[in-house]
Backbone bond lengths (Angstrom), bond angles and torsions (degrees), N, CA, C in turn:
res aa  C-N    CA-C-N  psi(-1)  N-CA   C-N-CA  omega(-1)  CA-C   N-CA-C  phi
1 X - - - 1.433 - - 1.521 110.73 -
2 X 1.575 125.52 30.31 0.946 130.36 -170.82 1.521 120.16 -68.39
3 X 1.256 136.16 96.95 1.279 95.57 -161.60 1.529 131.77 -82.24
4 X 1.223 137.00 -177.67 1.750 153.55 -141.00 1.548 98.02 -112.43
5 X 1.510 103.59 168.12 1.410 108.96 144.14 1.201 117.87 -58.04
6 X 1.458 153.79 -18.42 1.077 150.89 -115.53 1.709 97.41 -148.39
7 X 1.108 116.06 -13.53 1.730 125.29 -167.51 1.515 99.75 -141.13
8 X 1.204 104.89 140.58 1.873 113.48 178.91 1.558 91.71 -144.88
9 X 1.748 96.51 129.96 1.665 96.64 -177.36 1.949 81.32 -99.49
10 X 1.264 79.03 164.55 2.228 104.89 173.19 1.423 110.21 -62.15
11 X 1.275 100.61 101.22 1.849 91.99 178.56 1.326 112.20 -69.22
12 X 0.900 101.58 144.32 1.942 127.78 177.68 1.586 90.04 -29.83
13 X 1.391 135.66 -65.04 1.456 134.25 -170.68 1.701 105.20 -39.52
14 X 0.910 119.15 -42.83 1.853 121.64 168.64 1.394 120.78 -66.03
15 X 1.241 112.20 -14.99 1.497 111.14 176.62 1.438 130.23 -35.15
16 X 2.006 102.48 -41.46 1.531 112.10 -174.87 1.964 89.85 -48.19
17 X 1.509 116.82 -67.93 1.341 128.86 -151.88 1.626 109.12 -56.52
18 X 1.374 114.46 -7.15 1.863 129.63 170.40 1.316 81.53 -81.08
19 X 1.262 162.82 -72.55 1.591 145.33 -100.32 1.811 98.11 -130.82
20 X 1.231 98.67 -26.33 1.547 96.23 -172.94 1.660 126.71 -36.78
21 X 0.930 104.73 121.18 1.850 118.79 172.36 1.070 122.80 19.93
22 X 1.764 97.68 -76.88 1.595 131.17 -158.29 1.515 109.58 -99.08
23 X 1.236 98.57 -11.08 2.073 105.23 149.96 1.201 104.25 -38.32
24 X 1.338 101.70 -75.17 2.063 116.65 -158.69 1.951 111.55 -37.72
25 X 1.874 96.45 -23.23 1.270 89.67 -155.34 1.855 94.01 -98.50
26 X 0.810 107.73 7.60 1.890 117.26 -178.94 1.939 103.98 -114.63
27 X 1.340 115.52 -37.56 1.240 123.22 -165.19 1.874 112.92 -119.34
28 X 1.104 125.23 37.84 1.641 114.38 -157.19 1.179 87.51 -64.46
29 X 1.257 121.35 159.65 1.318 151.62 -168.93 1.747 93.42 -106.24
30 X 0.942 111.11 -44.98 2.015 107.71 -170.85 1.557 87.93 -81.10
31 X 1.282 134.80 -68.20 1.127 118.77 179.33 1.714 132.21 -61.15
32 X 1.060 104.78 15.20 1.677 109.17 -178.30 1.638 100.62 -112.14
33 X 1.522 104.27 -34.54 1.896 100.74 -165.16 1.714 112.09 -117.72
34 X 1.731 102.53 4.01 1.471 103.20 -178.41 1.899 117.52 -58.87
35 X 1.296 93.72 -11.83 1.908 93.85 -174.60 1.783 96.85 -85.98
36 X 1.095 103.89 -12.44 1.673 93.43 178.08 1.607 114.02 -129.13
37 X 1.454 126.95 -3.83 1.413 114.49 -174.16 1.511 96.60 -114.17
38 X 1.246 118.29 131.99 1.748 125.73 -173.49 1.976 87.93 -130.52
39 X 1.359 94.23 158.11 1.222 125.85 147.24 1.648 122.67 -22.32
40 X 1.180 148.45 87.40 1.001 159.43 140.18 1.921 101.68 130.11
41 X 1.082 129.42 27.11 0.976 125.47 169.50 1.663 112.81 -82.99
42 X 1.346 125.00 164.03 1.403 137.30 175.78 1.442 97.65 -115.60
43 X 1.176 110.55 140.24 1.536 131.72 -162.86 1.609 141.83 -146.52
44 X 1.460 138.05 95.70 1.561 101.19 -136.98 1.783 73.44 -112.19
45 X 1.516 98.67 163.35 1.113 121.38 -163.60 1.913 105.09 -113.55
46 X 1.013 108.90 68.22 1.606 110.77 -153.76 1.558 107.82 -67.21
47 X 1.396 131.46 99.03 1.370 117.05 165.62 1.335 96.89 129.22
48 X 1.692 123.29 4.56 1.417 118.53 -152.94 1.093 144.19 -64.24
49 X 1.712 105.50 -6.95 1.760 129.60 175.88 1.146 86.44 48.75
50 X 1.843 111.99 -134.66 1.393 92.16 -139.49 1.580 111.10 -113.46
51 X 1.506 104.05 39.78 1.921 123.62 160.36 1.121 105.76 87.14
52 X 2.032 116.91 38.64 1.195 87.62 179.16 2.015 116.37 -97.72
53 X 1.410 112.62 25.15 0.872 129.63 119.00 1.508 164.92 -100.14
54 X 1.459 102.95 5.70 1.035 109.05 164.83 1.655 128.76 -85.71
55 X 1.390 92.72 -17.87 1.791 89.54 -176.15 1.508 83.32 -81.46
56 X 1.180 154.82 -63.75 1.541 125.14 179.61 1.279 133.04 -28.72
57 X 1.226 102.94 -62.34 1.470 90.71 158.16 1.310 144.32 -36.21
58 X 1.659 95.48 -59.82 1.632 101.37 171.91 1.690 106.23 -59.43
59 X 1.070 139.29 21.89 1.488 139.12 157.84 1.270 121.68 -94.14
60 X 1.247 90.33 -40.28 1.477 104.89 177.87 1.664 128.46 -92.33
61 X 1.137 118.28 1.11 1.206 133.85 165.84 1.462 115.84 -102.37
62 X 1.497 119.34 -3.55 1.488 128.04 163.91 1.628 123.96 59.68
63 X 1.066 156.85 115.27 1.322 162.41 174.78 1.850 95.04 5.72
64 X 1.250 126.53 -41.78 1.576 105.05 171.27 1.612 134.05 -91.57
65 X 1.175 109.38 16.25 1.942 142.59 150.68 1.159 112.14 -64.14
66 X 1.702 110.72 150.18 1.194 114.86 149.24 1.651 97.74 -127.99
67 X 1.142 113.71 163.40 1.429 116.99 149.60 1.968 109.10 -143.10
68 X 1.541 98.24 136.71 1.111 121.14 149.48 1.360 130.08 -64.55
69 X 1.219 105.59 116.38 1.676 124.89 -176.42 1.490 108.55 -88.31
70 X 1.184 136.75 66.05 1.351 123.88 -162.54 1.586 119.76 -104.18
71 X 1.468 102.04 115.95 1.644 87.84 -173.17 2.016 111.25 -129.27
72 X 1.316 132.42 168.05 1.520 103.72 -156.34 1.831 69.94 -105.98
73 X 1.306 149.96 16.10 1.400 129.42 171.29 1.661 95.97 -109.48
74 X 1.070 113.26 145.00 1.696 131.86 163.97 1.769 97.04 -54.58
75 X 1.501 101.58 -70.26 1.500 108.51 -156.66 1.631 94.58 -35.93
76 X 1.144 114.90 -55.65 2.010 124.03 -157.19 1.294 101.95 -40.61
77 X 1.872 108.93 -55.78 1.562 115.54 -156.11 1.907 84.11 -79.23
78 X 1.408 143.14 -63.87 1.608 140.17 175.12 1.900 93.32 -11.81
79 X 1.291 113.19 -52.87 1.995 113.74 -152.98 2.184 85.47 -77.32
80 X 1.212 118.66 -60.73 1.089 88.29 -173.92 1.373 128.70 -88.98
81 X 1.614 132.90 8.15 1.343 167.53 169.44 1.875 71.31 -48.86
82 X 1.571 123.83 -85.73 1.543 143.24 -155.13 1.641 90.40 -49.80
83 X 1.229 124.08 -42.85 1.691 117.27 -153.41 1.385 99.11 -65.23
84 X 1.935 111.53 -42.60 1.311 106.84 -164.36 1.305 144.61 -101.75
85 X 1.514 67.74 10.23 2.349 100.52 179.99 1.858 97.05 -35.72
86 X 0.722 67.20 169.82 1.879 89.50 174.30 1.559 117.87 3.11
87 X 1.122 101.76 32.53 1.692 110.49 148.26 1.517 124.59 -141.25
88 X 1.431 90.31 175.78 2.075 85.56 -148.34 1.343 106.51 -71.95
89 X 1.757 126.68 10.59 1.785 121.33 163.58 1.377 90.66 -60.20
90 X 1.078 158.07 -37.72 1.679 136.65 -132.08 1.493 99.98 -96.70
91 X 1.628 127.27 -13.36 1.325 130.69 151.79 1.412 116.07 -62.41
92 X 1.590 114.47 -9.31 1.883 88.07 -167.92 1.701 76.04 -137.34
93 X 1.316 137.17 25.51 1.295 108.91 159.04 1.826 118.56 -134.03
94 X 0.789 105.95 127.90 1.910 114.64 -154.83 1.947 87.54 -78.25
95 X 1.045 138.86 146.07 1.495 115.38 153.72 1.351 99.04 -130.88
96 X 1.741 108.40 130.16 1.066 120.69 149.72 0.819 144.95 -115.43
97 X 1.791 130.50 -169.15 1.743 122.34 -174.76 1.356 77.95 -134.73
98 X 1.524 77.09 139.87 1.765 99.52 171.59 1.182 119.49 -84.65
99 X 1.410 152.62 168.17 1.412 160.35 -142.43 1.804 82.56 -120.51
100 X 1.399 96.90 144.92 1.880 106.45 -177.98 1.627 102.26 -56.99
101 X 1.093 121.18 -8.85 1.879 127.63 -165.28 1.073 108.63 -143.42
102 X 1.501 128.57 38.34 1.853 143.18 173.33 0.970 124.23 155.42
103 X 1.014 115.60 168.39 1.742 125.88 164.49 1.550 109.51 -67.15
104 X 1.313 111.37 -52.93 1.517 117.26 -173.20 1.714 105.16 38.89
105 X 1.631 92.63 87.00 1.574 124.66 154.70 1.254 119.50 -140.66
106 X 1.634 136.34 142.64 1.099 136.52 142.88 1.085 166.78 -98.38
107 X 1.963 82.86 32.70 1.925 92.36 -171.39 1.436 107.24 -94.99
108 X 1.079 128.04 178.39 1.330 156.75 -146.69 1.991 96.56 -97.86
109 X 1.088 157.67 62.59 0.929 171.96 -151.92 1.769 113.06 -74.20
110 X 0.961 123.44 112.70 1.379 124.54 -171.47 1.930 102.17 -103.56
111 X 1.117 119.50 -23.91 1.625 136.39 170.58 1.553 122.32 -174.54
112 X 1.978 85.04 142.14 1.701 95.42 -154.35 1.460 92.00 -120.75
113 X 1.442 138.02 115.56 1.386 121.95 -173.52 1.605 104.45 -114.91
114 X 1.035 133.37 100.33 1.649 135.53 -178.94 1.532 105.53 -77.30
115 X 1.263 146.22 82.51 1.428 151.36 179.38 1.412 117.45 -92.69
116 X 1.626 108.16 102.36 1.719 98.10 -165.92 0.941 134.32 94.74
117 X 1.852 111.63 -9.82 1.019 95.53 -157.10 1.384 122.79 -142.82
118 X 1.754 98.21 8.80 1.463 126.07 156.54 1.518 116.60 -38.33
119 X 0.914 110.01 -53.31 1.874 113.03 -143.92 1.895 99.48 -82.15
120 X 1.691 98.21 -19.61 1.386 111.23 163.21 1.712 130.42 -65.99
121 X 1.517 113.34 -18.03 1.151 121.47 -166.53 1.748 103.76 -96.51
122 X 1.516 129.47 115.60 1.277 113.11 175.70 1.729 130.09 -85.44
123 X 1.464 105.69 -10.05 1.223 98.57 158.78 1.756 110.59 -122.46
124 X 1.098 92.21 103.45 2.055 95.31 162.21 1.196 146.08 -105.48
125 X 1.645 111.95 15.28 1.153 106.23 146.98 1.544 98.74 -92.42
126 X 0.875 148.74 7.42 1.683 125.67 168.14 1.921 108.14 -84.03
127 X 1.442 108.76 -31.04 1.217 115.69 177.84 1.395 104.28 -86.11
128 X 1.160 130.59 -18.62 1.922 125.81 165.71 1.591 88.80 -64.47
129 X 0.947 125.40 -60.87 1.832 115.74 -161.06 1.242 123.73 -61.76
130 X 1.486 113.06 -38.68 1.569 128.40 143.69 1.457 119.59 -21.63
131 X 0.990 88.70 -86.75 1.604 102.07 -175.52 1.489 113.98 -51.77
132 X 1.536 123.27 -58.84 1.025 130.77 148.87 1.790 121.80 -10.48
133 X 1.588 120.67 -60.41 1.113 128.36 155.46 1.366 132.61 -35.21
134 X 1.308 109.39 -30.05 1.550 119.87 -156.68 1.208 114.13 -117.67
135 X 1.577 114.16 -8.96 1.429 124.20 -149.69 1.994 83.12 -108.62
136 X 1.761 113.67 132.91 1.871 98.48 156.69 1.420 116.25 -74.73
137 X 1.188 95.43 -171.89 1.555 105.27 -161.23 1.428 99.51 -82.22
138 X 1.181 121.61 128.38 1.477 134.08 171.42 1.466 105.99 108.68
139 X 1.303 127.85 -1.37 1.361 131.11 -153.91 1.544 82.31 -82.99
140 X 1.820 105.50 163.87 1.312 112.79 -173.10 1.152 92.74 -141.71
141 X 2.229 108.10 145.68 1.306 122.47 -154.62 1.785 105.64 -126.99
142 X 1.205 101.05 92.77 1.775 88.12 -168.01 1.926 111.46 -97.76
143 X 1.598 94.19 134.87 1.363 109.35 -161.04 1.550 89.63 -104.44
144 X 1.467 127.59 124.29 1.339 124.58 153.86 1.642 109.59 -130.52
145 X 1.486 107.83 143.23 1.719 108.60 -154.86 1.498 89.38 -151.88
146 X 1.236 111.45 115.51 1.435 116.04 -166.61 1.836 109.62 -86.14
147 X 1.503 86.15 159.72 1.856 88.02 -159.29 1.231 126.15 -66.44
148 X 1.332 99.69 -15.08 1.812 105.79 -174.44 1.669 119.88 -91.28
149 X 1.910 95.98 6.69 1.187 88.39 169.27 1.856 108.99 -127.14
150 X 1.335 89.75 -24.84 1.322 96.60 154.28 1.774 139.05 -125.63
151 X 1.725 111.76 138.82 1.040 104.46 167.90 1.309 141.35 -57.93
152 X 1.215 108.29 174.23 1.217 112.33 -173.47 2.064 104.60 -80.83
153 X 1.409 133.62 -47.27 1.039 131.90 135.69 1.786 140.38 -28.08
154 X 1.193 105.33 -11.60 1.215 122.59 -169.96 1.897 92.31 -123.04
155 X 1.134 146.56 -23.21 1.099 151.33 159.53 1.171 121.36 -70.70
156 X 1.331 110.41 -40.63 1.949 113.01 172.59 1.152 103.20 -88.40
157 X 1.710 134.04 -9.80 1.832 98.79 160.04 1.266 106.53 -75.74
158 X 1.413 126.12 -48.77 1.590 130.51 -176.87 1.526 104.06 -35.48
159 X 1.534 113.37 -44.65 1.531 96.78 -174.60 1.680 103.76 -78.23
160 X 1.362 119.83 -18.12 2.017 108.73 -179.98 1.029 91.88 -95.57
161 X 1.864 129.52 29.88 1.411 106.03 155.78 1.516 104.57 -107.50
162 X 1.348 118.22 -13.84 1.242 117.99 148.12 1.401 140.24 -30.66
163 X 1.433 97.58 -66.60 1.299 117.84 163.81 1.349 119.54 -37.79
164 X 1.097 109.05 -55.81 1.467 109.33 -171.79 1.311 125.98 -67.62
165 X 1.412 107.51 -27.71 1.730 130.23 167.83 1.348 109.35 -62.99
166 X 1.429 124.52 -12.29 1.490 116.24 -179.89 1.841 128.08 119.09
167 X 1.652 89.26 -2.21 1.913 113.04 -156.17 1.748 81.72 -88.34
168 X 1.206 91.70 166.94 1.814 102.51 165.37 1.556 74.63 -148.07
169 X 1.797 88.68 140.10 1.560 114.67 -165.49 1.509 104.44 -119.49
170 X 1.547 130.35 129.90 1.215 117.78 164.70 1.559 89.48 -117.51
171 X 1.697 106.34 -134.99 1.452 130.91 -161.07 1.650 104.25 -85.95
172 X 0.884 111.65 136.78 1.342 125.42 164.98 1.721 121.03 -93.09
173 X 1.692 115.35 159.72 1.445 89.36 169.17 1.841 124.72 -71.54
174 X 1.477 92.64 -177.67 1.440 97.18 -177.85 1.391 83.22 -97.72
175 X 2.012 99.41 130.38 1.411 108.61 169.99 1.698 96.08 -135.25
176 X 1.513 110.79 137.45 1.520 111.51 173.47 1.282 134.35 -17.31
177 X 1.194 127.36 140.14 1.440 117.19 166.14 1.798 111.36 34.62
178 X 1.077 115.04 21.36 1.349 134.13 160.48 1.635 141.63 -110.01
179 X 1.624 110.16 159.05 1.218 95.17 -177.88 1.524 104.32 -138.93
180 X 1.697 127.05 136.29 0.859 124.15 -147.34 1.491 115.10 -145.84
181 X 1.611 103.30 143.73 1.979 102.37 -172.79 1.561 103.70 -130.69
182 X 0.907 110.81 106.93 1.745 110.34 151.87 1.729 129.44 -50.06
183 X 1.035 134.23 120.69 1.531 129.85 -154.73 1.810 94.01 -126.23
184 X 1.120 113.36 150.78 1.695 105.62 170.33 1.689 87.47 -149.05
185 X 1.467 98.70 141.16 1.586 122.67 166.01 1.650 116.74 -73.07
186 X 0.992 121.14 112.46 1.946 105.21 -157.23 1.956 69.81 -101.51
């Protein structure tokens, strides 16, 4: 997941503008992933800066959840590492750093939500096969990649690169100024 000339991940210095306030009220995290994240599922949070979806999650996956916090900068996972000190999320959320060329995890994945954070990755069919690997069967992979950085042409190969990895893709939710694919592992 190293990135290219061609890909720039969000440096840690942008983090405040990931967490900000008036996000929550354009982007909720409970209202964007409640049709797919339940109570005791494991979940990796790929790209998560600094958790401001993952501590939803970890709510919503309840004391028998885990979710993976996975981000390829130290600083990201350090900012939400601080949020979740000494309360009981830090039992249900693992955080890792990804390897400059994967995720490199091996749990069993029930939902994988990449938010933002597609258009950052320069090779994705190697990270469709990845994930693909890790994900059980039926598990569902939701891709949302906002419009101003990506097209709309540049979004439908990402989703037939899905395809090709093995996913069958329908609708995603409607998220702001976003554009969005639902993926399932058959």
């Amino acid at each position: 997941m190293k990135p290219t000339n061609t890909t720039r991940v969000c440096p840690v210095e942008h983090a405040g503008a990931l967490d900000a306030g008036i996000r929550k009220l354009v982007q909720d995290p409970a209202k964007i992933l409640r049709p797919w994240v339940w109570e005791g599922m494991t979940v990796l949070d790929l790209g998560c800066g600094p958790g401001f979806f993952s501590i939803e999650i970890a709510k919503m996956v309840g004391k028998t959840g885990k979710v993976f916090a996975a981000d390829l900068q130290e600083g990201m996972l350090e900012k939400l590492g601080r949020k979740i000190a000494n309360t009981p999320l830090v039992q249900r959320i693992q955080l890792h750093k990804c390897r400059a060329d994967g995720v490199g995890l091996s749990a069993a994945l029930d939902f994988v939500l990449l938010f933002y954070v597609l258009h950052e990755v320069p090779d994705k069919p190697a990270l469709f096969r990845e994930l693909r690997g890790i994900m059980k069967p039926g598990a569902a992979l939701l891709v949302v990649e906002p419009k101003f950085h990506v097209g709309k042409k540049d979004f439908m190969k990402a989703t037939g690169l899905l395809v090709d990895a093995g996913f069958t893709t329908g609708t995603g939710p409607r998220v702001f100024f976003s554009r969005s694919v639902l993926a399932r592992r058959d």
